[in-house]
C-alpha positions in Angstrom: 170.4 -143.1 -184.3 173.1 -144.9 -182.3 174.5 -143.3 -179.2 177.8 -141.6 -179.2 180.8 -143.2 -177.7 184.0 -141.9 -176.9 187.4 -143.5 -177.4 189.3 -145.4 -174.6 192.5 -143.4 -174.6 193.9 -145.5 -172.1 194.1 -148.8 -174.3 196.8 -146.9 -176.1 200.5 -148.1 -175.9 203.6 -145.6 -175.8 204.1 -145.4 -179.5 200.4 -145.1 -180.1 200.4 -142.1 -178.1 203.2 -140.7 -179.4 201.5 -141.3 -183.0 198.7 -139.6 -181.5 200.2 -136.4 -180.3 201.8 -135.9 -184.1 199.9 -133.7 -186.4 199.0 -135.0 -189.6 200.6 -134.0 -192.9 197.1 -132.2 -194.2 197.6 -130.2 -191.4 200.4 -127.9 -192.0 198.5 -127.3 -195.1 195.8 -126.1 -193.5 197.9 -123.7 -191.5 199.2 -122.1 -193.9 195.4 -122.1 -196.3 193.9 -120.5 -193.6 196.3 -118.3 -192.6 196.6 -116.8 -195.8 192.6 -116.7 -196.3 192.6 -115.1 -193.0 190.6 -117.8 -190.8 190.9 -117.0 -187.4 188.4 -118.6 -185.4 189.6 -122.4 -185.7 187.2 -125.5 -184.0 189.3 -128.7 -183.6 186.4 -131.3 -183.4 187.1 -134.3 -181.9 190.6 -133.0 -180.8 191.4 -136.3 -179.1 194.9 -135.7 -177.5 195.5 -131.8 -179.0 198.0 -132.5 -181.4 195.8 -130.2 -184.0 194.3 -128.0 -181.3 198.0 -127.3 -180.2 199.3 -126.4 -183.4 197.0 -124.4 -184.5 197.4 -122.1 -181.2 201.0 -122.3 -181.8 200.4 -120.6 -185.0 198.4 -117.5 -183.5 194.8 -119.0 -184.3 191.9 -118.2 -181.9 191.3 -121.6 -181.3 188.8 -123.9 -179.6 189.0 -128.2 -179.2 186.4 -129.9 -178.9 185.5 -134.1 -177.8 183.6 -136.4 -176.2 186.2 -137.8 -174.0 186.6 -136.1 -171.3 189.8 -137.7 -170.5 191.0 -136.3 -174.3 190.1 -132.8 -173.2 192.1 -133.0 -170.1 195.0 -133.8 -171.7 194.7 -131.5 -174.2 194.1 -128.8 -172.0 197.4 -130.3 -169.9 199.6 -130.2 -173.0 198.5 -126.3 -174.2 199.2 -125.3 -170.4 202.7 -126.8 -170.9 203.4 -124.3 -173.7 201.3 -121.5 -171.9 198.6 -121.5 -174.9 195.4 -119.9 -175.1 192.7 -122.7 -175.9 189.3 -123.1 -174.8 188.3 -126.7 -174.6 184.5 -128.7 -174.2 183.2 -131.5 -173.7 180.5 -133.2 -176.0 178.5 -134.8 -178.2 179.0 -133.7 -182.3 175.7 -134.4 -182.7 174.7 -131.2 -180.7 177.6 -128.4 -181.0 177.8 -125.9 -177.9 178.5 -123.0 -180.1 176.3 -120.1 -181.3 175.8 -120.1 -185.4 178.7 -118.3 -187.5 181.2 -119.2 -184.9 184.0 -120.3 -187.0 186.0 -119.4 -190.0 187.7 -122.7 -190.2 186.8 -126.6 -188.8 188.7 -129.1 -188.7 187.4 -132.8 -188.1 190.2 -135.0 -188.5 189.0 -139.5 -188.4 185.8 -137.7 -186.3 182.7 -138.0 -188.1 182.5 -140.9 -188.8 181.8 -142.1 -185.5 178.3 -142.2 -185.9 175.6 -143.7 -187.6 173.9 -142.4 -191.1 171.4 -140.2 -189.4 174.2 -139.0 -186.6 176.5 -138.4 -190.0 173.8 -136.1 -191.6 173.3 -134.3 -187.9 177.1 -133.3 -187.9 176.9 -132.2 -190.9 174.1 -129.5 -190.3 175.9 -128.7 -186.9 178.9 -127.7 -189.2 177.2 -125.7 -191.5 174.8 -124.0 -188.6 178.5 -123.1 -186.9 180.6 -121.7 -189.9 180.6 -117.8 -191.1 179.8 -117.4 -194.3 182.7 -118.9 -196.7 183.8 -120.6 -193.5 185.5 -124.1 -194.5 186.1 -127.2 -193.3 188.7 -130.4 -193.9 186.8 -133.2 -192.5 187.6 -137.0 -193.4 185.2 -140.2 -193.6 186.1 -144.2 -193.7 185.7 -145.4 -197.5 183.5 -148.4 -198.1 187.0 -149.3 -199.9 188.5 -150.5 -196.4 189.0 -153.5 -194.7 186.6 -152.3 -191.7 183.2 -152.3 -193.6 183.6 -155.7 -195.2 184.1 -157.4 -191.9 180.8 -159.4 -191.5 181.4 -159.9 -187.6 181.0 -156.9 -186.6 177.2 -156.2 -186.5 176.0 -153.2 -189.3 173.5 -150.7 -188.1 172.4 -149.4 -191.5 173.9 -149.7 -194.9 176.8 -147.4 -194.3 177.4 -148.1 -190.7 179.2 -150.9 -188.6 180.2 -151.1 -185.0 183.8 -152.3 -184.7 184.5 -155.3 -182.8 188.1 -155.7 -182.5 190.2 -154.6 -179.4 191.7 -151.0 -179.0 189.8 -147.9 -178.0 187.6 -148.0 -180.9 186.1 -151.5 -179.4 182.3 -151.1 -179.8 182.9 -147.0 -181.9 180.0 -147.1 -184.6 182.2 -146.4 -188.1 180.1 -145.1 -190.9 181.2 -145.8 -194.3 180.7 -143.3 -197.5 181.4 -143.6 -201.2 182.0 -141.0 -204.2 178.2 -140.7 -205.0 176.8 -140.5 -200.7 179.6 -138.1 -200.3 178.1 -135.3 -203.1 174.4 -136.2 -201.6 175.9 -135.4 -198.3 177.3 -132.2 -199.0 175.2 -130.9 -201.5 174.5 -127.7 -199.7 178.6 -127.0 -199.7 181.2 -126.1 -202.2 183.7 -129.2 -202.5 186.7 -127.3 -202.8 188.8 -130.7 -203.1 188.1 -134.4 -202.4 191.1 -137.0 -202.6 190.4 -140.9 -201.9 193.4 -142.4 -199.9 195.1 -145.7 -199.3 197.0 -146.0 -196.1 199.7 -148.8 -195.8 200.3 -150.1 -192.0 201.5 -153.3 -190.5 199.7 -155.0 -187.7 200.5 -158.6 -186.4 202.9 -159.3 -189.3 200.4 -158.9 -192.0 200.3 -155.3 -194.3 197.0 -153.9 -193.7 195.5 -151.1 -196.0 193.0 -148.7 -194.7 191.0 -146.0 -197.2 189.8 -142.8 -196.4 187.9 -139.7 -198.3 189.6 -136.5 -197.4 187.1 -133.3 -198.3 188.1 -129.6 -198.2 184.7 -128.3 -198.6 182.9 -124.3 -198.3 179.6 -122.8 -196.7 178.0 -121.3 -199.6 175.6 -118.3 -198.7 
């Protein structure tokens, strides 16, 4: 299993950071699924900046972040004493969870888990279940073999699904595991798939349009 690695927040440019700091659209869902299933207990793992962690407080969840950077935590923490939140913040590696079993009603791992390795992948995922109540769920995504990142042959692969990414940013040497339709239902066999969507992003970078595909999953603990 490859060692985890945090991100280099400080290779980020202004509007990187502000990108960053915005929650994504799934989110809001989220916010108002769990809300109405009455999910209180919320993990933000891999919180990065707080952006998630944040607006979940906001919206009157008991809510925890959670990362390996210690620098991430710090600012997260900064930013939910700004708008005099509640939030209890540690530091870590996913790959070990610091939280008792049946912590959490609700998880969310947003572009988190899939900084690991095959084996590291399959670790999270018991962590997850060992922390969620029963019918606890989770919105987690994972990097599609579909993207541009898995078929670049110079940066070195660690197992069939994994590569470590080469290029410069603070994901410079980040393992990045890759999934597909059929590993994804091995995977999480022991869950209840509530949905699964396979996305195409659309950015620009250096002139040239760049497409980047993710799996999103809404899955359940099943007792």
């Amino acid at each position: 299993m490859v060692k985890s690695k945090e991100w280099d927040w400080r290779k980020l440019n202004s509007k990187e950071e502000e990108f960053w700091l915005e929650p994504s659209l799934e989110s809001y869902y989220l916010v108002n699924r769990w809300q109405r299933l009455d999910k209180k207990d919320f993990l933000d793992l891999g919180c990065g900046l707080g952006r998630h962690t944040i607006l979940f407080a906001q919206n009157g969840f008991n809510t925890h972040g959670f990362d390996l950077s210690k620098e991430a935590v710090n600012d997260t923490e900064k930013y939910a004493k700004k708008y005099d939140l509640d939030i209890e913040c540690k530091i870590g590696d996913m790959l070990s969870l610091p939280y008792e079993d049946a912590s959490f009603d609700a998880i969310l791992c947003y572009n988190v888990i899939s900084h690991t390795d095959t084996v590291g992948v399959k670790k999270v995922i018991e962590e997850l279940k060992r922390i969620l109540k029963a019918d606890g769920e989770v919105y987690l995504t994972l990097c599609s073999k579909e993207t541009w990142g898995f078929k670049q042959t110079d940066w070195p692969m660690v197992d069939p699904n994994t590569r470590i990414r080469m290029d410069d940013g603070p994901e410079k040497g980040i393992p990045h595991f890759y999934a597909d339709y059929e590993l994804i239902k091995e995977l999480f066999k022991d869950f209840k798939i509530v949905k699964l969507f396979h996305l195409q992003d659309f950015y620009e970078k250096d002139g040239q349009v760049k497409t980047s595909y993710h799996y999103h999953l809404l899955i359940k603990k099943v007792n």
